[in-house]
N, C-alpha and C positions, 0 to 999 in steps of 0.2 A: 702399485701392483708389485705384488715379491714375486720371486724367482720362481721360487713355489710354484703359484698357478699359471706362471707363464709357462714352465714345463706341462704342466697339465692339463692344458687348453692348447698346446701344439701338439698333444700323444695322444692321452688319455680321450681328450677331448671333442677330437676329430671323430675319431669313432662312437662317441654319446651321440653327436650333432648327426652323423651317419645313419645311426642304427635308427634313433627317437624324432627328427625334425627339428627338434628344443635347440633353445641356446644349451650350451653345458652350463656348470656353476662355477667356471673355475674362471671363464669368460664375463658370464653375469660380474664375478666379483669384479674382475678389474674393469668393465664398465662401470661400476660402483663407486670405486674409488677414481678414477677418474673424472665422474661427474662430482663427486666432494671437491676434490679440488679446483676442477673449473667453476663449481661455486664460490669458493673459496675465494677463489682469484675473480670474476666477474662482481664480486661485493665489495672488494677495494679493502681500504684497510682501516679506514673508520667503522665497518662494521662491526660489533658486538658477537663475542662466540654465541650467545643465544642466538640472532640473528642469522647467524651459515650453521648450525645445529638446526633449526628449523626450515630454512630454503637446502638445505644439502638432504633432509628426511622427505621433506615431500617432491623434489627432483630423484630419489629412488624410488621413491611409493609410485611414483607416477610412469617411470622403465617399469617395474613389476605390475602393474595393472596390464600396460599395454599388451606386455607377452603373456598374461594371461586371459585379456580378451581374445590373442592371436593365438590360444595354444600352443603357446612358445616358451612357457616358464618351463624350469627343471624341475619343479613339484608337478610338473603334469607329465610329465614323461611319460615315454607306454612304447612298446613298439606299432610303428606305423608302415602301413601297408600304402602303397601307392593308390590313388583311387578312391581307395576306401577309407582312411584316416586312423585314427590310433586305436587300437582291438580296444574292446571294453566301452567305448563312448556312443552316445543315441543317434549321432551320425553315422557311424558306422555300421552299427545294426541297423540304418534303414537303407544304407550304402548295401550291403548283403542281401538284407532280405529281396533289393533288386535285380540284384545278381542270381540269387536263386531261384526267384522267377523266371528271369529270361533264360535262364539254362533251362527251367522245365518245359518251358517255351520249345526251346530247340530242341531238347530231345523226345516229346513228343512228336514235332514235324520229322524229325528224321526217325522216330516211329512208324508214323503214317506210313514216310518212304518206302521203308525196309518191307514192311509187310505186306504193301502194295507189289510191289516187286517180286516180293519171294509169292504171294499165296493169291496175285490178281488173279493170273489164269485162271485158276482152282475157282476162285468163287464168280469170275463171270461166266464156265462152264455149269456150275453148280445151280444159278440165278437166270440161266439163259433159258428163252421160250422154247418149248419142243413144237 
């Protein structure tokens, strides 16, 4: 891991992971490199470079899957809303469209309320037997 993305994954970084939910990239990388080398080192030293070239490829391929089954990769980034999940995705528009129901929901009942209240009188004088 260089100096590099360690600065940029303690500043920069914190605030990607804040704003999106994602890993940052600066992060991702030095998981990256860090699992190269614990390959590296868990293959001993009879191994062959094709051998940790190919277990150190698919030991990444396999972090990038995960986080992008979890919505966690930084090519998925987006800003994300509590509750509702990252603007733009079909979760989230069906996260809203429920929200915007139950809000019509409610401001209808406190429709009913109001007008009850303000115009009852009026109309069970209006509706009442003579």
């Amino acid at each position: 891991m260089s100096w590099y993305d360690t600065v940029l994954s303690n500043t920069v970084g914190v605030a990607f992971r804040a704003a999106t939910g994602n890993v940052d990239p600066w992060t991702l990388q030095a998981q990256k490199d860090q699992i190269a080398a614990d390959t590296k080192q868990a293959l001993g030293p009879d191994a062959t470079d094709a051998e940790i070239a190919t277990a150190q490829v698919k030991a990444q391929t396999e972090v990038d899957s995960y986080l992008r089954k979890n919505d966690a990769h930084p090519d998925q980034a987006g800003v994300r809303l509590p509750g509702l999940g990252v603007i733009g995705t079909p979760e989230f528009l069906a996260h809203l469209e429920k929200v915007v129901y139950v809000l019509i929901a409610i401001g209808g009942i406190a429709g009913v309320f109001y007008f009850s209240q303000r115009y009852g009188s009026t109309l069970k004088k209006t509706f009442a037997k003579r």
